[in-house]
C-alpha positions in Angstrom: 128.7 110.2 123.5 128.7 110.4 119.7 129.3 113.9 117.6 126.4 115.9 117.2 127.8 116.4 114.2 127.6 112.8 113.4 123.8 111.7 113.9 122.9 110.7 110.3 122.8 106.3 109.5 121.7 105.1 106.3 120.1 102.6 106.0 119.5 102.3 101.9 122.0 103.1 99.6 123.5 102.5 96.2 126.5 103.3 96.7 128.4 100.3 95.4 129.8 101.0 91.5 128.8 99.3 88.6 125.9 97.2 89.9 122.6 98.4 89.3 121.5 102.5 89.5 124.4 103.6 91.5 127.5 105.1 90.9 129.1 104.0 87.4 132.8 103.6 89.3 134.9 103.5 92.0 135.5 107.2 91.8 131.6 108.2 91.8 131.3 105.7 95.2 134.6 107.6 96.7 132.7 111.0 96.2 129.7 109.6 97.6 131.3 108.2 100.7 133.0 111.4 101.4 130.1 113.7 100.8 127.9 111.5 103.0 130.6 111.6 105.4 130.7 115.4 105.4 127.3 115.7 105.8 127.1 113.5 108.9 126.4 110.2 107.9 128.7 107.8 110.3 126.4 104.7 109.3 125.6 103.5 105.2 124.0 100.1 105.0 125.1 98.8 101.3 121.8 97.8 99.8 122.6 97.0 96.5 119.3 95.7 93.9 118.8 91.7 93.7 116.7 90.6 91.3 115.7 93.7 89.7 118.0 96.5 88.0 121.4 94.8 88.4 123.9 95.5 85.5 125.2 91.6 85.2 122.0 89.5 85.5 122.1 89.5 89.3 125.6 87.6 88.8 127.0 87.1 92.5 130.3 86.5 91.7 130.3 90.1 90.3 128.4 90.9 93.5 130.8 89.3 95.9 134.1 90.8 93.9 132.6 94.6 94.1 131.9 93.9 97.9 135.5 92.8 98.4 136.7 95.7 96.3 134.7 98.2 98.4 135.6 97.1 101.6 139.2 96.9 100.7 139.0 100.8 99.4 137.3 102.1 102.1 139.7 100.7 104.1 142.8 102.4 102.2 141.5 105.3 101.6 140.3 106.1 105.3 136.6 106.6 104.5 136.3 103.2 106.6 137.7 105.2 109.5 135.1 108.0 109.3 132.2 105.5 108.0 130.4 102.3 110.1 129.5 100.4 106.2 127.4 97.3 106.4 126.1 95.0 104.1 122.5 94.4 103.0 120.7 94.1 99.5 117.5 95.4 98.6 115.7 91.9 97.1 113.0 92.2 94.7 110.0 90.1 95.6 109.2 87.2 93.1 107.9 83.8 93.6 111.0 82.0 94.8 112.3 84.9 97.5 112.4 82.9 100.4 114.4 80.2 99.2 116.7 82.8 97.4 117.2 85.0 100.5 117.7 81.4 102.9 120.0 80.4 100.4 122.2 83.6 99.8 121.5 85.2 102.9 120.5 88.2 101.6 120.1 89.8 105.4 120.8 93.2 106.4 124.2 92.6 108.2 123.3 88.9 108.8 120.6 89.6 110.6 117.6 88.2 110.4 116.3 91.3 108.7 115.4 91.2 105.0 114.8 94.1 103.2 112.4 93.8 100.5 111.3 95.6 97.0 107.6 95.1 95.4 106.8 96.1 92.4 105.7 99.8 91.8 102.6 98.8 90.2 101.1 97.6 93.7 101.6 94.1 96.2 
């Protein structure tokens, strides 16, 4: 039976540093983590922007490298203990989506679960 304490999942964040209107660094996500951790969060699905807001031109070598790095501090610092993290994206919608997001994958968890951004101005 899980804690009580423990009910919260999230299911969009940005959480990952340097990206797009997240944290600025590694130190930011680390305080993040922890506070959502303290608040009861055992679940954060990484939904970083695609196509929209990114901070190196939707780049996903950049992308991929601050994955790795994430996963390899939460791991060292123990957050990964206390937090369930997987990976998602949050994919603007523009005329070639589909291809891009059966191409990349960009799937919650590699699911077949897409979660998708229109523009504020209306669909």
């Amino acid at each position: 039976m899980p804690d009580p304490k423990r009910q919260m999942i999230d299911l969009h964040t940005h959480i990952l540093w340097d990206w797009d209107d997240g944290p600025d660094d590694l130190y930011q996500t680390r305080a993040m983590c922890r506070m959502a951790a303290k608040d009861g969060t055992h679940t954060i699905c990484l939904t970083p922007h695609i196509f929209r807001m990114t901070r190196h031109k939707d780049d996903l070598s950049v992308l991929r490298r601050r994955m790795v790095e994430f996963d390899a501090e939460m791991k060292a610092t123990g957050i990964g203990d206390e937090i369930e993290f997987h990976w998602g994206a949050e994919v603007f919608v523009h005329a070639e989506v589909v291809r891009a997001v059966e191409k990349y994958r960009f799937t919650i968890d590699q699911t077949s679960y897409v979660f998708l951004e229109f523009a504020s101005e209306g669909v």
